[in-house]
LOVODO-7350 format. One line per 4 residues: number of its first residue (from 1); their letters; for each residue x, y, z of N, C-alpha, C. Coordinates in nm, 3 decimals. Each point is the difference from the previous one (the first is absolute). Layout:
% residues N
NUM> A> X Y Z X Y Z X Y Z ~ ...
This chain:
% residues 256
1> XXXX> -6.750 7.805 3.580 0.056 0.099 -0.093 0.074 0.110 0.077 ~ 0.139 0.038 -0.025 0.100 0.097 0.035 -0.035 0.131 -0.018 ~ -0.065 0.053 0.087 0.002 0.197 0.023 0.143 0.028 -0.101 ~ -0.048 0.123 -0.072 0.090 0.067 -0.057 0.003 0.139 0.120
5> XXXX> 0.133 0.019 -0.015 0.068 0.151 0.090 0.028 0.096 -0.160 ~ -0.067 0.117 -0.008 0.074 0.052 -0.131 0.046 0.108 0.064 ~ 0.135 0.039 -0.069 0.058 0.135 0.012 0.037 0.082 -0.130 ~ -0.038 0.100 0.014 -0.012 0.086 -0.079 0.120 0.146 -0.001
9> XXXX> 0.063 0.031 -0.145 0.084 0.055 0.017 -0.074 0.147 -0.141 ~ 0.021 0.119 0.019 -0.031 0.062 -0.138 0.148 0.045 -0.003 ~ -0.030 0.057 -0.140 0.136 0.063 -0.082 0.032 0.118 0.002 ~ -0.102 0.086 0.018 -0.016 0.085 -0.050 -0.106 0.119 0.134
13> XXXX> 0.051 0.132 0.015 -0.058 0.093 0.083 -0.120 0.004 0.015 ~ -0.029 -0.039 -0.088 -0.176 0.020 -0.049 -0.122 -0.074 0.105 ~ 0.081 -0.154 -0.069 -0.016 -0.140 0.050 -0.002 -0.003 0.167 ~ 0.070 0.025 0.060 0.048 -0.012 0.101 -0.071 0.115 0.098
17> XXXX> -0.066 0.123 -0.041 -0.064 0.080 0.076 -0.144 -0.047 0.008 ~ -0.011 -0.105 -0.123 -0.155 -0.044 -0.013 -0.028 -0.095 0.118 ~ 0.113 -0.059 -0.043 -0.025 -0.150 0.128 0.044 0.041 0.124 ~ 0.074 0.107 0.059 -0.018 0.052 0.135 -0.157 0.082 0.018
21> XXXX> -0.050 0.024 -0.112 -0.164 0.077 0.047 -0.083 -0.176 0.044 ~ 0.024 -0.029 -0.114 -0.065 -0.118 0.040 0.004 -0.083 0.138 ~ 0.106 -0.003 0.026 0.010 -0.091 0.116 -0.059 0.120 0.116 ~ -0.003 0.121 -0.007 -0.037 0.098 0.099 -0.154 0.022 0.038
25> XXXX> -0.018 -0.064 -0.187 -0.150 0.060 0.069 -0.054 -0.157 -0.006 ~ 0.047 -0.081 0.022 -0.046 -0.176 0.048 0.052 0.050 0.130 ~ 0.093 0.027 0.079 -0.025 0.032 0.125 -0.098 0.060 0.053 ~ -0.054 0.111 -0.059 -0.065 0.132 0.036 -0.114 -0.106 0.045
29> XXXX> -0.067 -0.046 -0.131 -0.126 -0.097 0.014 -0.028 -0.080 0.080 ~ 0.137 -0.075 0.032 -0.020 -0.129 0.135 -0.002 0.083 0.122 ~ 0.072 0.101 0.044 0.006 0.076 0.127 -0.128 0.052 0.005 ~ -0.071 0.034 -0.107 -0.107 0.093 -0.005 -0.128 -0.071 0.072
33> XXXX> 0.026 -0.163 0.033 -0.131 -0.103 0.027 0.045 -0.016 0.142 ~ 0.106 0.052 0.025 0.011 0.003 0.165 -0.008 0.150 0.071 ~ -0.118 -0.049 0.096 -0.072 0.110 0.060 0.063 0.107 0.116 ~ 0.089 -0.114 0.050 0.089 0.016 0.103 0.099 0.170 -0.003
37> XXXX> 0.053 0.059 0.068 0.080 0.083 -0.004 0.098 -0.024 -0.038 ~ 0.025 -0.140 -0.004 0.146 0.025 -0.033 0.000 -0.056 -0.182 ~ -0.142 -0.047 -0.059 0.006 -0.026 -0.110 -0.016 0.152 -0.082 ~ -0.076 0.101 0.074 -0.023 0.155 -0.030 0.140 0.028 -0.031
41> XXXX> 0.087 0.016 0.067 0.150 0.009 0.048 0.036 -0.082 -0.150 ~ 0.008 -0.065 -0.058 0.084 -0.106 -0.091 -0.095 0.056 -0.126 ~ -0.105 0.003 -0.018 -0.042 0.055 -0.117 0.037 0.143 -0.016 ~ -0.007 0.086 0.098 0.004 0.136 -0.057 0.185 0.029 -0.025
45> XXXX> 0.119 -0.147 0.073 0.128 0.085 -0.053 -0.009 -0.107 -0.132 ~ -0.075 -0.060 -0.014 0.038 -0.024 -0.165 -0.075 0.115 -0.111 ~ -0.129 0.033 0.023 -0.084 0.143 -0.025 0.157 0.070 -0.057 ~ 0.040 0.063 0.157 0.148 0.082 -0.024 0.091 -0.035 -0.071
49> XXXX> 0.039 -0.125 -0.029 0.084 -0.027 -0.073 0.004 0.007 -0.145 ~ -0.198 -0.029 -0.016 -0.005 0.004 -0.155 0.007 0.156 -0.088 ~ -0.029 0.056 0.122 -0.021 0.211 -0.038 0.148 0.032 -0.004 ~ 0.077 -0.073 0.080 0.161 0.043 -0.024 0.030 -0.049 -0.126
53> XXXX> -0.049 -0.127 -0.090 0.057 -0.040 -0.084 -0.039 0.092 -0.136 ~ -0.136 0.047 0.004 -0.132 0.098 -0.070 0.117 0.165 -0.032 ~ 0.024 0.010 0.126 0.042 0.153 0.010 0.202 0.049 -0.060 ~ 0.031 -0.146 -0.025 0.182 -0.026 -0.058 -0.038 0.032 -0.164
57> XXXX> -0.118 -0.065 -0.048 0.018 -0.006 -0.153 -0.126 0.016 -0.046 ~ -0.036 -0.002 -0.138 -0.148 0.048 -0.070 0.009 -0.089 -0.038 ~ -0.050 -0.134 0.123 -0.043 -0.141 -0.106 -0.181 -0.001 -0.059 ~ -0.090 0.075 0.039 -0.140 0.010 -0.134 0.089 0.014 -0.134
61> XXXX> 0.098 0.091 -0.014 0.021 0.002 -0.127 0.092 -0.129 -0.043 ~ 0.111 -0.069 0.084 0.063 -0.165 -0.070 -0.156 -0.052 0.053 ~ -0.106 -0.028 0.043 -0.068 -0.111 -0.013 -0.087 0.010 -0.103 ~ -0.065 0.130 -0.039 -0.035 0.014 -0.157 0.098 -0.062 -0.069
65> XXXX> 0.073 0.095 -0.043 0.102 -0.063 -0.137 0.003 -0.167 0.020 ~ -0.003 -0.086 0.111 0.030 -0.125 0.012 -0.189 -0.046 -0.042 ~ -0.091 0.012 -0.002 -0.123 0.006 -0.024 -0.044 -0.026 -0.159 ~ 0.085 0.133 -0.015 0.037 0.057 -0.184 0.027 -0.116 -0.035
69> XXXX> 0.141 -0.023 0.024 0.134 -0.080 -0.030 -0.087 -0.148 -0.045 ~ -0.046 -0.047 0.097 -0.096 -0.083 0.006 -0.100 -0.064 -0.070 ~ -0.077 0.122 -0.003 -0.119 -0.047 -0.098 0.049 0.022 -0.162 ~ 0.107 0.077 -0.033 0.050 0.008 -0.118 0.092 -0.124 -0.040
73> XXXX> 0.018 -0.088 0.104 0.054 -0.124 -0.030 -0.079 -0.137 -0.041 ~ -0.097 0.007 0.095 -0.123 -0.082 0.001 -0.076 0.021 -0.137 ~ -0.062 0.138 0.016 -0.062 0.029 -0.145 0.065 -0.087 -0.128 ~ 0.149 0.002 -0.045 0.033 -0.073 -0.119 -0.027 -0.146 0.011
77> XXXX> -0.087 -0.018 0.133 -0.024 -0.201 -0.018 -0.130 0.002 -0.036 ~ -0.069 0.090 0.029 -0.160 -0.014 -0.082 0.012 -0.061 -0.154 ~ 0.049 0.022 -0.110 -0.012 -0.089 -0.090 0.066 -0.168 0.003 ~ 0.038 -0.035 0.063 0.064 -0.133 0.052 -0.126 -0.105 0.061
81> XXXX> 0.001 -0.072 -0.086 -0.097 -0.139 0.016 -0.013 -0.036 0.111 ~ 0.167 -0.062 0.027 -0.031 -0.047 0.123 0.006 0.028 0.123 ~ -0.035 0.140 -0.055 -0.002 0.082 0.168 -0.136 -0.005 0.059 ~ -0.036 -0.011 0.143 -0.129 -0.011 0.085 -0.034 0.140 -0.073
85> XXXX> -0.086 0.030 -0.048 -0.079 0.136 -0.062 -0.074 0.062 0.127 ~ -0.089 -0.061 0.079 -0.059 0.030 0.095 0.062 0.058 0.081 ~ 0.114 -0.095 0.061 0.093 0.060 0.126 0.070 0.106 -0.046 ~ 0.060 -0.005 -0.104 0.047 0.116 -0.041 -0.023 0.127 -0.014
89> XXXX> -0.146 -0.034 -0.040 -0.091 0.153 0.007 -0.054 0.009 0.138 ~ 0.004 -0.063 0.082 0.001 0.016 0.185 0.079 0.099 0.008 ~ 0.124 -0.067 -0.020 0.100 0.077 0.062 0.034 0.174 -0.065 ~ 0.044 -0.054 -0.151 -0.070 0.200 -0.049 -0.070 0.032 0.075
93> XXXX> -0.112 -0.012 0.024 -0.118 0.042 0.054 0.064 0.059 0.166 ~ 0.059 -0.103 0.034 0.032 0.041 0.168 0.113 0.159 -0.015 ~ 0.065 -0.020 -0.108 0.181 0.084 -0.065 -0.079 0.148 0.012 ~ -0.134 -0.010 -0.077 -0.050 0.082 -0.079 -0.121 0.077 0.120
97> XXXX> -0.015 -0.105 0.080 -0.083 0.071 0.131 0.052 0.070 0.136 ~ 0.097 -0.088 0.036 0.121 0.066 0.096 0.110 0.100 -0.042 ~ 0.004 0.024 -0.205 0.075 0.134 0.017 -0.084 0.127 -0.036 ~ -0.121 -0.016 -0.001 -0.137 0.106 -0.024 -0.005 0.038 0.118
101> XXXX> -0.005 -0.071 0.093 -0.011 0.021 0.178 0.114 0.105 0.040 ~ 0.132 -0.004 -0.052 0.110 0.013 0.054 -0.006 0.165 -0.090 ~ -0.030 0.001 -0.066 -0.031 0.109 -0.047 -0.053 0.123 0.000 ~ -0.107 -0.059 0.084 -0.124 0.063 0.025 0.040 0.071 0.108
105> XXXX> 0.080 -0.078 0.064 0.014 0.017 0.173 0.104 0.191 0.010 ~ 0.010 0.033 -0.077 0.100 0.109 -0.009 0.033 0.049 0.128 ~ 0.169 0.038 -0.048 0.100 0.003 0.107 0.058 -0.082 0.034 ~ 0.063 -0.015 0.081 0.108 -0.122 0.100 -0.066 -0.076 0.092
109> XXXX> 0.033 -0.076 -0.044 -0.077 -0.113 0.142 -0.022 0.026 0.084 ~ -0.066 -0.013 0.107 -0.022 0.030 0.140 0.080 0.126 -0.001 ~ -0.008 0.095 -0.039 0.016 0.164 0.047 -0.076 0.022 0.138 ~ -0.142 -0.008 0.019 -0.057 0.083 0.132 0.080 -0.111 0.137
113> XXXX> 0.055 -0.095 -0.030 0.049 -0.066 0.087 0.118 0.064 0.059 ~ 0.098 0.022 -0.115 0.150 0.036 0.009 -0.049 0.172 0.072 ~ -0.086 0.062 0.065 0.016 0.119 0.002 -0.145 -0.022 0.155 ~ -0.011 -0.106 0.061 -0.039 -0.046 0.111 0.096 -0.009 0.099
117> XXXX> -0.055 0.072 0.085 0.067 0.052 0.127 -0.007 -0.134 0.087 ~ -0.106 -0.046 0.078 0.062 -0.076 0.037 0.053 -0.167 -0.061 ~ -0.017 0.004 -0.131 0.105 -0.161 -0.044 0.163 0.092 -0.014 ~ 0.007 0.152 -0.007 0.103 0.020 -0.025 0.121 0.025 0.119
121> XXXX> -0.062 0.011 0.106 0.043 -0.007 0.125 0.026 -0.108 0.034 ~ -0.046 -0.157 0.016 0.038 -0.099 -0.034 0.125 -0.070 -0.086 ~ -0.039 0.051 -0.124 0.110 -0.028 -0.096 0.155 0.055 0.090 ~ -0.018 0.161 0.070 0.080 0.037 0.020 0.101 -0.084 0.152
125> XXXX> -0.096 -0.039 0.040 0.047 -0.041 0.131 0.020 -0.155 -0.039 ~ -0.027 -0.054 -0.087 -0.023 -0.122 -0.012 0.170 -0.056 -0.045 ~ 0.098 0.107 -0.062 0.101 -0.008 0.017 0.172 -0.003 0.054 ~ -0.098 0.012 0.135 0.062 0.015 0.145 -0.004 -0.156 0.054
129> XXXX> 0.069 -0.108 0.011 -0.044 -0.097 0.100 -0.067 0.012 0.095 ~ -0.115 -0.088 0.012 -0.141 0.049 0.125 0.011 0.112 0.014 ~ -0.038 0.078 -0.116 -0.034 0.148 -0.019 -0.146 0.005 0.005 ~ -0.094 -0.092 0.004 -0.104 -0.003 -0.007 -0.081 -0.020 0.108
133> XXXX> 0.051 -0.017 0.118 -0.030 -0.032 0.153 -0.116 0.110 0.022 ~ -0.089 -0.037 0.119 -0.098 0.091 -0.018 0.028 0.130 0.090 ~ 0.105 0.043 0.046 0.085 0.098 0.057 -0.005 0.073 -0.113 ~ 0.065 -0.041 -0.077 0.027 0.062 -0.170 -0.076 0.031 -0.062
137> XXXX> -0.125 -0.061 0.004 -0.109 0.018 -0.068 -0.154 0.014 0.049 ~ 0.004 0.129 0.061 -0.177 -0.044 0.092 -0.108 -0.035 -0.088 ~ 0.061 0.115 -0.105 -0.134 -0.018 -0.129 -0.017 -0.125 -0.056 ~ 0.085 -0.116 -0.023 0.023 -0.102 -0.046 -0.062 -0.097 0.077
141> XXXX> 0.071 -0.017 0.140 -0.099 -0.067 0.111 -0.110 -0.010 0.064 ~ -0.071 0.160 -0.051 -0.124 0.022 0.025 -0.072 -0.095 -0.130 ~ 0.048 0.033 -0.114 -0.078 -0.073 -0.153 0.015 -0.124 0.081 ~ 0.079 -0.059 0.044 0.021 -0.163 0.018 -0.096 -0.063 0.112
145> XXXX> -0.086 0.082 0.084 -0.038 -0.008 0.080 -0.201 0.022 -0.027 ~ 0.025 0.017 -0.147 -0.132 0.006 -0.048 -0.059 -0.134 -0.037 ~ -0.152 -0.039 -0.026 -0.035 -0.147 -0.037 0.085 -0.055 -0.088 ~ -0.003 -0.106 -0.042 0.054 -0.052 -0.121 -0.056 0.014 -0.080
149> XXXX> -0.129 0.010 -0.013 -0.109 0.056 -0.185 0.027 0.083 -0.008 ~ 0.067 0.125 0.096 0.040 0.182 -0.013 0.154 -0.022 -0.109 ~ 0.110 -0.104 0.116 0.118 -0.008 -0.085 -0.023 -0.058 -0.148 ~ -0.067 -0.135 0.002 0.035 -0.044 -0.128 -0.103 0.050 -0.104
153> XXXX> -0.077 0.120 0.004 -0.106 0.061 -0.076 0.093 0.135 -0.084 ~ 0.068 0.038 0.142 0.122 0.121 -0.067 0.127 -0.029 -0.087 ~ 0.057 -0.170 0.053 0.110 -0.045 -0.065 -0.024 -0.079 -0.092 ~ -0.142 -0.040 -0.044 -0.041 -0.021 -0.182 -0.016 0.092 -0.055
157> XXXX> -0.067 0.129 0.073 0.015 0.107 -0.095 0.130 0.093 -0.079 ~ 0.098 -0.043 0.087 0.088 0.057 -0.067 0.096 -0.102 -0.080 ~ -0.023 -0.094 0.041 0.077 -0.126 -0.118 -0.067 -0.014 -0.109 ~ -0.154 0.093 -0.013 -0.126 -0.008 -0.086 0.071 0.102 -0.073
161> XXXX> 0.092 0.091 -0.018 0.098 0.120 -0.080 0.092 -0.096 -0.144 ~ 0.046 -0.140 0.092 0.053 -0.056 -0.136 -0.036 -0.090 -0.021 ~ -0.125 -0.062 0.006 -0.107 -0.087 -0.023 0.029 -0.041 -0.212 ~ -0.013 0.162 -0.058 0.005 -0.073 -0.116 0.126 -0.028 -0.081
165> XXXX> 0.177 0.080 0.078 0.092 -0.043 -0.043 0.023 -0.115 0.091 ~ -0.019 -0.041 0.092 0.031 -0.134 0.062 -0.045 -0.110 -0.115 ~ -0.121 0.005 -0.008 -0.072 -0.108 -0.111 0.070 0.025 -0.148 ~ 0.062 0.088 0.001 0.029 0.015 -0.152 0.174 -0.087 -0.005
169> XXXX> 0.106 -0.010 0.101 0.103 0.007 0.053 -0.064 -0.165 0.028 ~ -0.063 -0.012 0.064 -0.049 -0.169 -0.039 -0.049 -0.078 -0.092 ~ -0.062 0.065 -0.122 -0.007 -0.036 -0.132 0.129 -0.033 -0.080 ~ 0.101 0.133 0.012 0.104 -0.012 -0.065 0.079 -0.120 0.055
173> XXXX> 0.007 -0.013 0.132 0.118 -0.102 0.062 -0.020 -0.156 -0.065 ~ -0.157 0.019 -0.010 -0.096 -0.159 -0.045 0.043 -0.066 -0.160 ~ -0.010 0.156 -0.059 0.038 0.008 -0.137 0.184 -0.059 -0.024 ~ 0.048 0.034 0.059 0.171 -0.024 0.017 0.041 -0.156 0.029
177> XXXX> -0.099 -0.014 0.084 0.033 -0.143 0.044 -0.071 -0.110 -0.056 ~ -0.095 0.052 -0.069 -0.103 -0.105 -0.105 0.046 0.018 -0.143 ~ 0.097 0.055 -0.016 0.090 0.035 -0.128 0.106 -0.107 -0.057 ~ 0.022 -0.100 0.088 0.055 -0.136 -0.020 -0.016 -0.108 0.080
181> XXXX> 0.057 -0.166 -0.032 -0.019 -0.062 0.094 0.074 -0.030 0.065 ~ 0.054 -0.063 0.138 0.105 -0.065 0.037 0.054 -0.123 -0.053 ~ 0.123 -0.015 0.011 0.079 -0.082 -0.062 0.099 -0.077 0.073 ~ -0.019 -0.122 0.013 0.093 -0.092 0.135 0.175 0.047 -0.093
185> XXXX> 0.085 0.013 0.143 0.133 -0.006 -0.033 0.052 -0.039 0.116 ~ 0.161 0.024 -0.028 0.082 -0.078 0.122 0.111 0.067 0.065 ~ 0.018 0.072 0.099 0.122 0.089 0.058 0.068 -0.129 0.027 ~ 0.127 0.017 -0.056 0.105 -0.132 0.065 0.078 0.088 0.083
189> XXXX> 0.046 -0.083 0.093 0.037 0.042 0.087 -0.025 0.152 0.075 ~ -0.157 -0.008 -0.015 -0.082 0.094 0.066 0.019 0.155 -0.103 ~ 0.040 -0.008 -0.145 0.018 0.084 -0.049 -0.002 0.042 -0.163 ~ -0.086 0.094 -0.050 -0.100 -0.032 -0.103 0.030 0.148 -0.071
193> XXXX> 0.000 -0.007 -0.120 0.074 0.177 -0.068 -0.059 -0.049 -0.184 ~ -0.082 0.137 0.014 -0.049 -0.045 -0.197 -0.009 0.118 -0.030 ~ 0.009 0.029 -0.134 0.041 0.117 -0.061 -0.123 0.057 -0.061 ~ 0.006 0.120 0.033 -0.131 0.065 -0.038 0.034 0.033 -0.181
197> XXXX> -0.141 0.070 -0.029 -0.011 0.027 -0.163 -0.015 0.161 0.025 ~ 0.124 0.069 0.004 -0.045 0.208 0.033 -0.055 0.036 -0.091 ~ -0.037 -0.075 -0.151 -0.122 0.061 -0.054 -0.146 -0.001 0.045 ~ -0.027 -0.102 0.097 -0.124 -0.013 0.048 0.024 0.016 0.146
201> XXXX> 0.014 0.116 0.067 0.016 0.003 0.140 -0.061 -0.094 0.095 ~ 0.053 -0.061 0.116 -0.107 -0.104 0.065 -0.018 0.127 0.115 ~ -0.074 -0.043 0.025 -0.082 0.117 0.119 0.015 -0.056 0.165 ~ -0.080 -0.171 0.007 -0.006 -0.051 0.106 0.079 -0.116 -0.024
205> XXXX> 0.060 -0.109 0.104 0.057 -0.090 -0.004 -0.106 -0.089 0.162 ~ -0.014 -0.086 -0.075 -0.117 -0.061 0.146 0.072 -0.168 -0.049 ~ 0.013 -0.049 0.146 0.069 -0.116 0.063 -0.054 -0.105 0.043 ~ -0.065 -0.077 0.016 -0.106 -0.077 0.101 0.082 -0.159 0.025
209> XXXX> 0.013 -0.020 0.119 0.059 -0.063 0.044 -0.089 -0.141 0.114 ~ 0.040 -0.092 0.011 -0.056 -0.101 0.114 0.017 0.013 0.100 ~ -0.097 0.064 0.140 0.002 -0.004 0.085 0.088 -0.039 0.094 ~ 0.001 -0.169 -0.027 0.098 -0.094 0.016 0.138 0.002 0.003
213> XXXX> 0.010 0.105 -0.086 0.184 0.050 -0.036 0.061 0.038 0.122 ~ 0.109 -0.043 0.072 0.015 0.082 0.142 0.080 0.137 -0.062 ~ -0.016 0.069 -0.150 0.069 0.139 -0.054 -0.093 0.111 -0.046 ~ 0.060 0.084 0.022 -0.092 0.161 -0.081 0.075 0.025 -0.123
217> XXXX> -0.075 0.060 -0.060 0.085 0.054 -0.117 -0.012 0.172 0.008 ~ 0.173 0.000 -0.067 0.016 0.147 -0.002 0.070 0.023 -0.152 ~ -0.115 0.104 -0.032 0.001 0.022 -0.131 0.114 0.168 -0.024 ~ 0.038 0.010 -0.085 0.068 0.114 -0.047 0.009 -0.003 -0.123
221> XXXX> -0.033 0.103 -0.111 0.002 0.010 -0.125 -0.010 0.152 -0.085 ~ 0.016 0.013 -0.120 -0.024 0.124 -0.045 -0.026 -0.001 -0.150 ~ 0.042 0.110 -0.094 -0.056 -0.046 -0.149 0.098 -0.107 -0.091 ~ 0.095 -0.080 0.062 0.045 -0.081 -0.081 -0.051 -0.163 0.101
225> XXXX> 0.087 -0.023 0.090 -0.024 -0.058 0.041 -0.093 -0.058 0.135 ~ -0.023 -0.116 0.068 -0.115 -0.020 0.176 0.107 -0.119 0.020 ~ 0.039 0.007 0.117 0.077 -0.077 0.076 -0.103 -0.020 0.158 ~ 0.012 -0.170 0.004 -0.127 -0.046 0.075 0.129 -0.122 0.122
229> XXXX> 0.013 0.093 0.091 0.038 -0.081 0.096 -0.055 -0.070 0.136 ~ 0.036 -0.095 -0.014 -0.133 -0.119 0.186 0.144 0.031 0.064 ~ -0.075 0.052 0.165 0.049 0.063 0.125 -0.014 -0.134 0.062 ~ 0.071 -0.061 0.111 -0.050 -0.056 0.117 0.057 0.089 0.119
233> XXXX> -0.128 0.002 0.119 0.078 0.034 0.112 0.019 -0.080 0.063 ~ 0.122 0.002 0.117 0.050 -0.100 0.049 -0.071 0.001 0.124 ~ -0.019 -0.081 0.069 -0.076 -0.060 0.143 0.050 0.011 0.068 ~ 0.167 0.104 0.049 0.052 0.047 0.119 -0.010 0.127 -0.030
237> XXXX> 0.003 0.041 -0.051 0.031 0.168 -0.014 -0.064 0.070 -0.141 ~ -0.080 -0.066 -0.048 -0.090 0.049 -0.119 0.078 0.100 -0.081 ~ 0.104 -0.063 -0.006 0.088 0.032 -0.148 -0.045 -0.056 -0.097 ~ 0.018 0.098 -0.104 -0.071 -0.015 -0.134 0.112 -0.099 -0.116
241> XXXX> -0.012 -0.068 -0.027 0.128 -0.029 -0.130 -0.082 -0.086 -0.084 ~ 0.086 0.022 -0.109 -0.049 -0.072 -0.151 -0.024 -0.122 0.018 ~ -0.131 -0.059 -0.010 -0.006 -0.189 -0.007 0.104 -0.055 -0.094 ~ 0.055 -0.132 0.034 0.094 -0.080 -0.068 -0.104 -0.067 -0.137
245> XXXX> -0.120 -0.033 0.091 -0.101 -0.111 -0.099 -0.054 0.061 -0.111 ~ -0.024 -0.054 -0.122 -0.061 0.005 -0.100 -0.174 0.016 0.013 ~ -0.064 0.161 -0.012 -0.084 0.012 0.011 -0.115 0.021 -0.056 ~ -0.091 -0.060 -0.025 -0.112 0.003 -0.171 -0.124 0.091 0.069
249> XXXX> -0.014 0.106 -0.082 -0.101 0.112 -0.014 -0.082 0.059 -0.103 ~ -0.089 0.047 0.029 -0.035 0.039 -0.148 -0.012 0.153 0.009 ~ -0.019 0.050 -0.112 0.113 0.139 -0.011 -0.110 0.069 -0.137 ~ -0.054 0.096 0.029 -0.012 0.108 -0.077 0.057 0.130 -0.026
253> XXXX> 0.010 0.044 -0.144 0.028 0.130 -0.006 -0.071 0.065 -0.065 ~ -0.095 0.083 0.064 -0.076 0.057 -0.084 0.024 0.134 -0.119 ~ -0.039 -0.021 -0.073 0.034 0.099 -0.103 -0.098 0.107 -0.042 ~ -0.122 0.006 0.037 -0.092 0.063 -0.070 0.032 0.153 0.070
């Protein structure tokens, strides 16, 4: 059986800040099981990266409303037969527990973080190429030079700040993509274009493809239309160009 490769495209600002947290803090987590200095080093600039993304916009308040949004959608399937009743009331249940949490938590996300001297000295130097050298940083190299139960005890604790919008930002993404199914189609000549419905905004557009394929797909789209093009690179000079061949994929757009 053929590995699927999926690629994933969102539509929308929203969409697209979710699934960069996401993929940040799936980094954070895998770096976080390496003990090593240099895995310390790889978890804490994704740490940084996610407080830079925290400190641009007031996403507690879009991941509520998307929470809201949510369970006020779901809710109208409770009278529907053939809806799983159980799972359904799981999931309320999860909508309804992760935005009580988010609530509770008052203020901005990780605030005592954003106003930490030394992650903020870091952050600052961290935007210098090998700004982070331990010349640059004694205070930094000294932390790095502590056990590993010292580092990775301090760098769960502070990834422990968005513990309950991370999980909530992973509910929603789950919700988006379990919102339809995939559907086999065919890029001819490596090239695939369907017209959206702008009364029902699509949010995500997800791709999944055969391993096997020697192409990637590169998606581009907005509220009318998703145009789905297969790349090959070439084997002298890894130039990118449009495949000639007729390519079969299956293709979601999620709408919820």
């Amino acid at each position: 059986m053929d590995t699927k490769i999926i690629y994933e495209q969102p539509l929308n600002e929203r969409i697209r800040v979710l699934l960069r947290l996401e993929f940040l803090f799936a980094q954070a987590a895998q770096h976080l099981h390496d003990d090593s200095q240099w895995g310390s080093r790889n978890t804490l600039n994704s740490l940084l990266e996610i407080l830079s993304i925290f400190g641009r916009t007031d996403l507690k308040t879009e991941v509520l409303k998307e929470l809201e949004r949510h369970s006020m959608t779901l809710a109208k399937l409770e009278p529907n037969p053939d809806i799983d009743q159980s799972r359904l009331k799981q999931i309320l249940s999860e909508l309804e527990k992760l935005g009580g949490e988010l609530h509770k938590s008052g203020g901005p996300i990780a605030a005592a973080l954003k106003e930490n001297e030394f992650l903020s000295s870091i952050q600052q130097r961290g935007a210098i190429p090998g700004g982070t050298c331990d010349f640059d940083l004694p205070g930094y190299h000294f932390w790095l030079q502590q056990p590993a139960k010292r580092r990775t005890r301090d760098l769960a604790a502070w990834l422990g700040h968005f513990e309950n919008i991370a999980q909530a930002i992973k509910l929603i993404l789950r919700l988006i993509r379990e919102s339809t199914c995939f559907k086999s189609v065919t890029a001819e000549s490596g090239f695939y274009q369907i017209t959206l419905d702008p009364n029902h905004p699509c949010q995500l557009v997800r791709v999944a493809v055969d391993d096997t394929i020697p192409c990637y797909a590169e998606i581009s789209g907005g509220r009318h239309r998703v145009t789905v093009r297969f790349m090959e690179l070439s084997k002298q000079d890894s130039h990118a160009k449009q495949a000639v061949r007729n390519v079969s994929f299956d293709l979601e757009c999620c709408v919820i």
